[in-house]
C-alpha positions in Angstrom: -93.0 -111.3 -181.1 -89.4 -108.9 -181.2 -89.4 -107.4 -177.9 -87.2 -104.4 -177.7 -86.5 -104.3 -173.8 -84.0 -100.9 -171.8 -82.5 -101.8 -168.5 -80.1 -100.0 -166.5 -79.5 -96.5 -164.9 -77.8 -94.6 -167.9 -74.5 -92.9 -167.0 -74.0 -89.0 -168.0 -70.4 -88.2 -167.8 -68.9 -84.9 -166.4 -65.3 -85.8 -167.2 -63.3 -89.1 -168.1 -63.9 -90.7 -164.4 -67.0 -89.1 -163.1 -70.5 -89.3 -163.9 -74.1 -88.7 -162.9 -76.5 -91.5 -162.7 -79.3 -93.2 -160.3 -79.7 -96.2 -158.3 -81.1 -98.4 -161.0 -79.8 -102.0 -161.1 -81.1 -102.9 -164.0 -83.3 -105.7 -162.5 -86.6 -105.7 -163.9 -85.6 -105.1 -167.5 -83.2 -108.3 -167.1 -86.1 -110.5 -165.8 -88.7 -109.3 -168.5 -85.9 -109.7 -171.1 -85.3 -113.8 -169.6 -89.2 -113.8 -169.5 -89.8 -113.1 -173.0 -87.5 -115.7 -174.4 -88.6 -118.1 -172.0 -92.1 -117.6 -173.5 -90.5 -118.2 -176.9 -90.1 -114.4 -177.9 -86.9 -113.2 -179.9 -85.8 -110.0 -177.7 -83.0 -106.9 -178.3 -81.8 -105.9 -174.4 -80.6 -102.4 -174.6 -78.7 -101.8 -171.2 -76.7 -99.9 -169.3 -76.1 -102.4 -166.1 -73.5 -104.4 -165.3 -75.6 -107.2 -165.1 -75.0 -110.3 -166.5 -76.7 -111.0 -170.4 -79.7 -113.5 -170.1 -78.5 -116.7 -172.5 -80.5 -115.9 -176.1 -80.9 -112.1 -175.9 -79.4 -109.7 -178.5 -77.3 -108.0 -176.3 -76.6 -104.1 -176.8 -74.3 -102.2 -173.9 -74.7 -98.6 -173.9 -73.3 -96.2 -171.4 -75.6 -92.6 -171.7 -79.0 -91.2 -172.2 -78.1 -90.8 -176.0 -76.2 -93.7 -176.6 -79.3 -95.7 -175.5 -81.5 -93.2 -177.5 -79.8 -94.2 -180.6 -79.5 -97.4 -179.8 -83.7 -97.3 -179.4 -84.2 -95.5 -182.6 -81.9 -97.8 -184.2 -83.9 -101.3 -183.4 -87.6 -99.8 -182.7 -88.6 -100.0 -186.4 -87.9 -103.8 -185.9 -89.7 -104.6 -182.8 -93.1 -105.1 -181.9 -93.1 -103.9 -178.5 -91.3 -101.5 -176.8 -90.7 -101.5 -172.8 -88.9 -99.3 -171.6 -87.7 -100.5 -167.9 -84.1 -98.2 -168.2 -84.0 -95.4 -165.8 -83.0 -92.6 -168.1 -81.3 -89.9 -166.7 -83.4 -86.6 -167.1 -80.2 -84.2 -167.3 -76.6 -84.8 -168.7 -73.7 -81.8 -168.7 -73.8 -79.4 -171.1 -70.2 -79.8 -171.7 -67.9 -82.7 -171.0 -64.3 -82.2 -169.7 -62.0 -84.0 -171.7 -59.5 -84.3 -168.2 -60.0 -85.1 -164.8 -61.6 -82.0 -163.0 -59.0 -81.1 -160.4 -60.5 -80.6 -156.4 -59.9 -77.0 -155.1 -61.4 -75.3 -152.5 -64.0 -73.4 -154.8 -67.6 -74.3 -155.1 -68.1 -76.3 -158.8 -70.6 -75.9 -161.0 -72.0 -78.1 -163.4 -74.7 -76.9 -165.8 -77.3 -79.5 -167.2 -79.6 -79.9 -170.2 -82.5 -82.3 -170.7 -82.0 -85.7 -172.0 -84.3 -86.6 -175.4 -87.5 -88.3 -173.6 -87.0 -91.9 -175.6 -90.2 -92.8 -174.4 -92.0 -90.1 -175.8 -90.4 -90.1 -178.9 -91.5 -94.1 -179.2 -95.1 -92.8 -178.6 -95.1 -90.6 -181.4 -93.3 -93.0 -183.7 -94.9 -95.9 -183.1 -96.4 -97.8 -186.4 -99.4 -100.0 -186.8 -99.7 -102.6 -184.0 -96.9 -101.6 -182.3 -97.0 -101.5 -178.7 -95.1 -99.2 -175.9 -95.0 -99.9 -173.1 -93.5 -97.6 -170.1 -92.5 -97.7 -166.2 -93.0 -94.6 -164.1 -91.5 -94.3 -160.5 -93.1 -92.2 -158.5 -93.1 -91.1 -154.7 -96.9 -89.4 -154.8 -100.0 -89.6 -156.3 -98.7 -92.6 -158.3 -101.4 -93.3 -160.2 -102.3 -90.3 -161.0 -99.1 -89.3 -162.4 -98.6 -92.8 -163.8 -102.2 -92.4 -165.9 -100.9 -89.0 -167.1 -97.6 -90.3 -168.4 -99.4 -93.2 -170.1 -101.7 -90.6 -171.8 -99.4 -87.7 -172.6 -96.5 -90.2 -174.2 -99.1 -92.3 -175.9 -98.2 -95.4 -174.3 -100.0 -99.0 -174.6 -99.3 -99.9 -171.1 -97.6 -98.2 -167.9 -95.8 -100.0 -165.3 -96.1 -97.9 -161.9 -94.1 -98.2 -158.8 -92.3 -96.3 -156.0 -88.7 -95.9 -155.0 -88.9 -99.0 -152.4 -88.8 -100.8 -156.0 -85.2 -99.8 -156.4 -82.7 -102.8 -156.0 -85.5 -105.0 -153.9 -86.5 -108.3 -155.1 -90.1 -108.2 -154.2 -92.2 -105.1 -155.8 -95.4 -103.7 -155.7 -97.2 -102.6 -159.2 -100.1 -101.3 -160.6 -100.5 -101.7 -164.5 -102.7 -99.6 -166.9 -103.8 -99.7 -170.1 -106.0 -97.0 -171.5 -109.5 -98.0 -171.2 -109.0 -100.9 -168.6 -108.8 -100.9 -164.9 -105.6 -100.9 -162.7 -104.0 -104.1 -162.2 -102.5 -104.1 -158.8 -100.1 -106.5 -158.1 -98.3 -106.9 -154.4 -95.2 -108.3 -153.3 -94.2 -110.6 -156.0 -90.6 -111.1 -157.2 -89.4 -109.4 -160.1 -89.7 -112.5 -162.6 -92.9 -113.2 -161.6 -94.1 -109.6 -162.5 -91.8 -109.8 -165.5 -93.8 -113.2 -166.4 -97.0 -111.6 -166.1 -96.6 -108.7 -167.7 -95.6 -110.2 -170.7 -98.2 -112.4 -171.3 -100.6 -108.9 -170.7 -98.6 -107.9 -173.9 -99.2 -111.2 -175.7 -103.0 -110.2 -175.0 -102.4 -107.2 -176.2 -100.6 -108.0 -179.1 -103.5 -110.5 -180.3 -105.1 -109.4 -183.6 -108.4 -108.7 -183.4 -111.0 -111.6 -184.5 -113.0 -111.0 -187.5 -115.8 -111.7 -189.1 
């Protein structure tokens, strides 16, 4: 299989030296990119962390919500699956100052627009056996709000977690696919979820015996 794999807290410029982003390290998408080549898989690692490439990956850096979304539409036609592990930002500026923003004494405002949803756009584009798969943080009602986001973006699989997940090495998860129960999975390293939810892809991924 091509896997197709986002990592990294995207960075949304004000001016040349400041920018607005999250605490994402990048993390997970590293070790599901190192588990899919281990497991023999060709993979394209869109990121946006300063993290080291795993040896064997195609390696694309990106810096903002819509460098990584063209990035995406670029290579998605070429993949077979999808996972989007990047923590997109939701907003970016409207405008961009081209110098330094001086400090004064006044207040500043900064107005925001939404970023393209990449994930949602991979939902709705997705051909044939393609598969998408997608990560939602969430601080309440996580599955609920996970099975939603798996529905409403037409995803193949969601990942769900909470904010404890960010920059720790052992996570909790519970994975969904529509029409099969949750998979909960508790206190395992990051690799080791990486390495199991690939091979649920793999499964996935299987064509359908015949006749």
């Amino acid at each position: 299989m091509h896997f197709l794999i986002t990592a990294g807290g995207t960075r949304e410029y004000i001016d040349p030296v400041r920018f607005i982003s999250n605490a994402s390290s990048g993390k997970m998408g590293y070790a599901l990119a190192l588990a899919a080549i281990k497991a023999g898989h060709k993979v394209t690692l869109i990121s946006a962390s300063d993290l080291q490439s795993p040896v064997g990956v195609d390696f694309v850096g990106v810096d903002s919500a819509a460098e990584m979304f063209a990035a995406a539409k670029k290579f998605f036609t070429r993949c077979d699956c999808l996972i989007m592990a990047a923590a997109v930002s939701d907003y970016t500026p409207i405008k961009k100052s081209k110098i330094k923003i001086k400090k004064s004494k006044s207040d500043l405002v900064i107005k925001l627009k939404p970023t393209v949803d990449i994930l949602k756009w991979a939902g709705k584009n997705k051909k044939g056996n393609q598969i998408v798969v997608g990560f939602a943080l969430e601080d309440k009602n996580l599955r609920k709000n996970a099975e939603k986001k798996l529905v409403e973006k037409n995803l193949d699989m969601i990942i769900a977690n909470n904010p404890s997940a960010i920059g720790d090495d052992e996570i909790d998860v519970d994975i969904k696919s529509p029409n099969k129960n949750w998979l909960k999975i508790r206190r395992q390293s990051k690799p080791a979820v990486a390495e199991r939810t690939i091979r649920i892809i793999e499964n996935i991924h299987k064509p359908a015996v015949t006749g």
